[in-house]
C-alpha positions in Angstrom: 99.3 115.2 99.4 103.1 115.8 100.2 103.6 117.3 103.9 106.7 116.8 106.5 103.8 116.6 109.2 103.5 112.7 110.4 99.6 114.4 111.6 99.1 115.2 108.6 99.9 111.7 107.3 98.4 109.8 109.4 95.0 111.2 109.2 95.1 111.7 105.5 96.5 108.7 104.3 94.8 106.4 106.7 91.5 107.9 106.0 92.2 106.5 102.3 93.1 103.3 103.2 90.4 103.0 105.6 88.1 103.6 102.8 89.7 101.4 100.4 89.7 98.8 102.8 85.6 98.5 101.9 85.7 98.1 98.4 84.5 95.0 96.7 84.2 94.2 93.3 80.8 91.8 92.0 80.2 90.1 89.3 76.3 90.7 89.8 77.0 94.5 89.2 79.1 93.6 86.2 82.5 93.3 88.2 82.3 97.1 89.1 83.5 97.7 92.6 81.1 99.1 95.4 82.2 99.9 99.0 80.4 98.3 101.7 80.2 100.5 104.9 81.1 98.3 107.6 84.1 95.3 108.3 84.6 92.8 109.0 81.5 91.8 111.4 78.4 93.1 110.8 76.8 94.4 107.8 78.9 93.4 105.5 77.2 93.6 102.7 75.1 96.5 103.1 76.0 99.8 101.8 74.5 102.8 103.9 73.0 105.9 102.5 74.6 108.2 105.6 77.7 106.6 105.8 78.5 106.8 101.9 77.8 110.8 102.4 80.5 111.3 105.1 83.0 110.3 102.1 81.5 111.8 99.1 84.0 114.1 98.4 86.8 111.4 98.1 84.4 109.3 96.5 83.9 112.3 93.8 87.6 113.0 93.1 88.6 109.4 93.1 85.6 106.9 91.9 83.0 109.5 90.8 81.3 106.4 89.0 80.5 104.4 91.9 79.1 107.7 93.1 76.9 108.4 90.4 75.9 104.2 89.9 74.9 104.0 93.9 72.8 107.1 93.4 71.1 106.1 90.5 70.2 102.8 92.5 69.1 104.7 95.5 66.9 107.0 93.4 65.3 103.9 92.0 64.0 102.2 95.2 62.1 103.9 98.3 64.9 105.9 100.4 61.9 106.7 103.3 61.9 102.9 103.3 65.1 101.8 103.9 69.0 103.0 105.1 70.2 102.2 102.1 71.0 98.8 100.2 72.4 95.5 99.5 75.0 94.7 96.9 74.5 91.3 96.4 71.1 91.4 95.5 70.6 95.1 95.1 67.9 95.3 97.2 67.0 98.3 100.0 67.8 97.2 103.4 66.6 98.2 106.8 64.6 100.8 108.4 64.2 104.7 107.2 67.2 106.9 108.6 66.3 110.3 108.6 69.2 111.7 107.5 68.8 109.9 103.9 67.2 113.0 102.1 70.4 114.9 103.0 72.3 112.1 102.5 71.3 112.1 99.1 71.8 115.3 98.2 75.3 115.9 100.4 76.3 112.8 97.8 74.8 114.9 94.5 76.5 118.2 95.7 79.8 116.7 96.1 79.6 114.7 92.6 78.1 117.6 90.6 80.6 120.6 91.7 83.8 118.3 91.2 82.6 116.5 88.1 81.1 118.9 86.2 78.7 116.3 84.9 75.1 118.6 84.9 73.8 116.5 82.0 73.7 113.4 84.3 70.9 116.1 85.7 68.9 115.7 82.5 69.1 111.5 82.6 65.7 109.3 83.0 65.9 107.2 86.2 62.7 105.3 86.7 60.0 107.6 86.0 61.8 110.9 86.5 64.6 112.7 85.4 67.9 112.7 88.2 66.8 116.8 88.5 63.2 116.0 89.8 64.5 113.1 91.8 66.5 115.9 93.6 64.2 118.3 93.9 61.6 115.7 95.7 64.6 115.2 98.3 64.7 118.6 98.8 61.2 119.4 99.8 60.2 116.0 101.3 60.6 117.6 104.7 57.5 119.3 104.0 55.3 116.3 104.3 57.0 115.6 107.3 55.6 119.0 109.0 53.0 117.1 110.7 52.7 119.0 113.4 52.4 122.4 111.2 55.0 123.5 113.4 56.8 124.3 109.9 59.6 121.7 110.7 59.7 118.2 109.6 59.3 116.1 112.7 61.8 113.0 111.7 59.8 110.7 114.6 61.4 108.4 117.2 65.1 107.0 118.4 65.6 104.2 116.1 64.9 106.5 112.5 67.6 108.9 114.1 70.3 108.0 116.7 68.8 105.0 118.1 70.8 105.2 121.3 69.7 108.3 122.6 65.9 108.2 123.8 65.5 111.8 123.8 66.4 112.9 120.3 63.5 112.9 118.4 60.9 114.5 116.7 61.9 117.7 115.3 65.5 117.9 115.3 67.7 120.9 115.1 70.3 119.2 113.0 68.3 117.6 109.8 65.7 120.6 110.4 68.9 122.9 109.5 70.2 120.5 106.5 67.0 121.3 105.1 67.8 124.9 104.4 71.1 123.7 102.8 69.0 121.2 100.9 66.8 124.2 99.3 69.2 125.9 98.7 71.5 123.5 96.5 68.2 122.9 94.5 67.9 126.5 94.3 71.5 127.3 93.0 71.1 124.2 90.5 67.9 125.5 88.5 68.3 129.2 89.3 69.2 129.6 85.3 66.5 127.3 83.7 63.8 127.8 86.6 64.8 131.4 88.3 60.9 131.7 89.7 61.2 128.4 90.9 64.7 128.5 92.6 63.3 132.4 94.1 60.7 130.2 95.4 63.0 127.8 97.5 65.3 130.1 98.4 62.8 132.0 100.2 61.4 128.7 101.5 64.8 128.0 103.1 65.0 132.2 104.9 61.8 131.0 106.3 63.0 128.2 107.7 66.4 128.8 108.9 64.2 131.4 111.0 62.1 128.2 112.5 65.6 126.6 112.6 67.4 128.9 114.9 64.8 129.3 117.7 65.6 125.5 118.8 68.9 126.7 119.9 69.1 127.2 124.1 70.4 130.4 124.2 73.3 130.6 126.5 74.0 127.2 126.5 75.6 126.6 123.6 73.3 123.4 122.1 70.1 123.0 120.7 66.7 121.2 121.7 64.0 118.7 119.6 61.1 120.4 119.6 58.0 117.8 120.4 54.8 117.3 118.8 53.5 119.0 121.5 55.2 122.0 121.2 57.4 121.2 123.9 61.5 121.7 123.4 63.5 119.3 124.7 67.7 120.1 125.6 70.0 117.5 124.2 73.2 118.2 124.4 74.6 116.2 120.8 77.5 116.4 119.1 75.2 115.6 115.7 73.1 119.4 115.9 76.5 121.0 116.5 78.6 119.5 113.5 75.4 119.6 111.1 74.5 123.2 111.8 77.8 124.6 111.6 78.6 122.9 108.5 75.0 123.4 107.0 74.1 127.0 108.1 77.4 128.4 109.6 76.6 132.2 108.2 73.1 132.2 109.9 74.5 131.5 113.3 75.1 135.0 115.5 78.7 135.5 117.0 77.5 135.5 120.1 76.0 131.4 119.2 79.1 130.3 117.7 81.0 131.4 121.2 78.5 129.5 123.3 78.7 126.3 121.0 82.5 126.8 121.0 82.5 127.0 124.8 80.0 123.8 125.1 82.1 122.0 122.3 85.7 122.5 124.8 83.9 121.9 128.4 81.2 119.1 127.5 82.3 116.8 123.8 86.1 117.2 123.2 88.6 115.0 124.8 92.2 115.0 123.9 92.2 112.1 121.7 88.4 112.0 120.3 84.9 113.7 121.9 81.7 112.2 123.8 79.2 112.4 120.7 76.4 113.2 123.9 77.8 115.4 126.8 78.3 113.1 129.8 75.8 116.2 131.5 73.2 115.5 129.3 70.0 113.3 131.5 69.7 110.8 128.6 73.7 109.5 129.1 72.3 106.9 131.8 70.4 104.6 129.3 73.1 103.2 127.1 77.2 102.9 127.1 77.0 102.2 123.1 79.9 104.4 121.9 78.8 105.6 118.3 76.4 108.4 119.5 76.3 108.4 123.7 78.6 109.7 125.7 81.3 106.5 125.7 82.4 107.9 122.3 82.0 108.9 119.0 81.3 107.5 115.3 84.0 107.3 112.6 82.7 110.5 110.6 81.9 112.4 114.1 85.4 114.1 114.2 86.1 114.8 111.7 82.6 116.8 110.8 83.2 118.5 113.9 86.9 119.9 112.4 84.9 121.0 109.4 82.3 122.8 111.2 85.1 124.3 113.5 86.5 125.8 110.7 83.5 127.2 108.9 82.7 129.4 111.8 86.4 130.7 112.3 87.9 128.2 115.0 90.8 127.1 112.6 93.3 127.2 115.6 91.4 125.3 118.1 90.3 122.3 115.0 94.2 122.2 114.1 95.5 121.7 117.7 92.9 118.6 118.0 93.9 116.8 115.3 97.3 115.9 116.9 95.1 114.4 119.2 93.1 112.8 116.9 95.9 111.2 114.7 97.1 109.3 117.7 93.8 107.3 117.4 94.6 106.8 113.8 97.8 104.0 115.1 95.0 101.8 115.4 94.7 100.8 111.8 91.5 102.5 110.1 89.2 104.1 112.6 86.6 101.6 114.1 82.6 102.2 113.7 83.2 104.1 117.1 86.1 104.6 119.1 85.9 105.3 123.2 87.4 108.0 125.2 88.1 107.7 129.0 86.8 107.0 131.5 84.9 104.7 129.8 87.5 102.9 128.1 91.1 102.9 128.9 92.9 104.5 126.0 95.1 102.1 123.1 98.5 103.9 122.6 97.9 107.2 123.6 95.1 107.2 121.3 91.1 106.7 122.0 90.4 103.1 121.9 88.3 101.2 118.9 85.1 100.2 120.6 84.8 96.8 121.1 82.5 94.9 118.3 80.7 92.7 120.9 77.5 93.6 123.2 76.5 96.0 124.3 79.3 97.8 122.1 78.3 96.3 119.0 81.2 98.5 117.1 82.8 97.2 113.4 86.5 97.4 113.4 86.2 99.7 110.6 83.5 101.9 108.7 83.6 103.2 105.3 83.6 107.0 106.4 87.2 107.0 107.0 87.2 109.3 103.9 85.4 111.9 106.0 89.1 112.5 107.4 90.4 113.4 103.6 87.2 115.4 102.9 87.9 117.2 106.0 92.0 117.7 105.3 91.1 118.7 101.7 88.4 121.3 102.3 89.4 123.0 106.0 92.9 122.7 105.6 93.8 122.9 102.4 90.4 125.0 102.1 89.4 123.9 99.0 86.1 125.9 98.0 84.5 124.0 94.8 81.3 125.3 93.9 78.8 124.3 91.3 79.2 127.2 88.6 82.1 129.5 89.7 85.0 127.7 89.9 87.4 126.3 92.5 89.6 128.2 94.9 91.3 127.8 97.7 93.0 129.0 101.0 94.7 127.0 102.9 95.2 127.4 106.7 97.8 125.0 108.1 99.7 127.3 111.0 102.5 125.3 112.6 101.3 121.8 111.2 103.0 122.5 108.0 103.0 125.4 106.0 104.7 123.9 103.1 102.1 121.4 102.8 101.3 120.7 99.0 98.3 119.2 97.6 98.4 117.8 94.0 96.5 116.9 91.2 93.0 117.9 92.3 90.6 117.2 89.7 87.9 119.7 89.4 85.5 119.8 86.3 88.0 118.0 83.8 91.4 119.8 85.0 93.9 119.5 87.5 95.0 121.6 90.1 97.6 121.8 92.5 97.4 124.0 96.4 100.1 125.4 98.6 100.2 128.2 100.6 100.3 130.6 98.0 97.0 129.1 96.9 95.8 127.0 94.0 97.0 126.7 90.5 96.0 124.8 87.1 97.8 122.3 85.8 99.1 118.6 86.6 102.0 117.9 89.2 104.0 114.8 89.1 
């Protein structure tokens, strides 16, 4: 990236670092590097499912190998059994996060449409070929419909946000990463299976329906339906960033305007965002700072820019970064970082969250590439797709409109963005 705009800089560039900053090379996986997700205290060598898919996109463009290598792994061991793995022993780790099915295929989108590399699609992994592996991610959601509610019910606290005692159950966020699931699959066989991918793509229209009556109307956030048919309000940062970057299309003007209006009044801060509104009833339970109302997590920002921008807020996304890349002073962004009042800010940015109790924040997590990923696809609005090729229109306002972006690799060229748009060829 070249750019006059020290924002700019900042956010990028430190995103990179921040991600480099996790690599590791081992001589158990044949002195090929992996990047761990968290530094330098806890976790160290565990490498999360979730936090790897907040980064896939740099991870495609720049070490598309690691990508591919830590899927295969992951398609190889139980992913409802564990967060994700070890790299010393290669071994799964941990509890089941919900979020790993759309982890997974978040990760596959990203590699496939930069990479171009379908026949990897075709390859055996364990007793199934990468394509079927895929497709069971995609539809696993329905054996987790047990309340034939038609929405997969993803159980208690500590398989989703684990600080927040009311989101569970059948969640707004991964309910609506479902549809985007079904529909990847759908786009990926629609030439070699077209009844099949019909099949799922009317799948997802029924379930985007499902989807959209958890939303409070009026209110501008969504609720977790209950087993007993009950909806619960919880005002999250997590259903508004998933939904608008999963389902954006599907959501009415008049939604986007009230999740606009709850994003300014009740989750953005000058510096970061509350990743639960300080309103909400469940903010008296816990001061941990990744996903209550202290704070945010690393990735949490940044996915918010990016759903800003897919439903037409590019001014008010662009403005907040500013904000944002006075946080970025502190060196890579921490696990979380805290907004005030609950923590003084740290140079007239939001403050890393301190790494001891009850905090128990890293000094720095592996989805620092979310912030490139973001810069890359809502600023410089890069659009690669699977089958169609890559385009691009950038939206930069008074940041810097002679921003230049060089030497993206898409499907075995490069390209090069400005403001006029993109173009083939390398750039020195």
């Amino acid at each position: 990236m070249v750019t006059n705009s020290e924002v700019l800089k900042r956010i990028y560039y430190g995103g990179v670092i921040g991600t480099i900053f996790h690599k590791r090379v081992s001589s158990i996986h044949g002195s090929k590097r992996i990047f761990v997700t968290l530094m330098p205290h806890y976790w160290q060598t565990a490498i999360f499912i979730w936090d790897i898919s907040f980064s896939s996109v740099l991870f495609a463009l720049l070490d598309p190998e690691f990508l591919r290598e830590m899927m295969e792994k992951w398609m190889q061991m139980d992913i409802h059994q564990h967060f994700g793995s070890e790299y010393l022993t290669g071994e799964g780790i941990g509890p089941w996060y919900s979020a790993n099915d759309y982890a997974m295929l978040k990760i596959a989108h990203d590699y496939l449409r930069y990479s171009g590399d379908f026949a990897w699609l075709e390859k055996d992994i364990g007793d199934k070929k990468v394509i079927e592996h895929l497709m069971y991610y995609a539809t696993y959601w329905q054996e987790l419909d047990v309340n034939n509610h038609g929405l997969a019910d993803y159980g208690g606290a500590n398989n989703l946000l684990e600080c927040v005692q009311t989101y569970t159950h059948e969640v707004a966020s991964l309910n609506a990463a479902n549809v985007f699931n079904l529909r990847f699959i759908a786009k990926l066989i629609e030439k070699r299976e077209p009844n099949k991918a019909k099949q799922l793509g009317e799948t997802a229209r029924e379930l985007v329906k499902r989807v959209k009556r958890l939303y409070i109307s009026g209110k501008g956030y969504w609720g977790c339906k209950q087993p007993d048919g009950s909806l619960r309000e919880v005002r999250h940062c997590y259903d508004f960033l998933t939904i608008s970057n999963t389902i954006p299309n599907e959501l009415s003007r008049q939604q986007k305007e009230e999740m606009i209006k709850f994003f300014k009044e009740e989750l953005q801060t000058p510096t970061w965002m509350h990743a639960l509104s300080q309103r909400d009833g469940d903010a008296t339970t816990s001061i941990r700072p990744d996903h209550q109302w202290t704070g945010a997590y690393t990735a949490w920002p940044a996915m918010t820019v990016e759903g800003l921008c897919r439903i037409g807020k590019h001014k008010l996304a662009l403005q907040w970064l500013e904000g944002l890349a006075r946080t970025a002073k502190q060196g890579p962004f921490g696990q979380a970082h805290m907004v005030e009042p609950a923590m003084a800010s740290e140079g007239g940015g939001a403050r890393k969250a301190p790494s001891d109790f009850p905090y128990i924040s890293d000094w720095a997590c592996v989805s620092n590439g979310s912030y490139v990923d973001m810069i890359i696809e809502s600023l410089f609005g890069v659009n690669a797709t699977l089958f169609d090729g890559v385009t691009a229109t950038p939206r930069f306002d008074t940041l810097d409109p002679d921003a230049k972006l060089k030497n993206l690799h898409y499907q075995g060229s490069n390209y090069s963005i400005d403001q006029t748009g993109i173009k083939r060829g390398s750039q020195e």
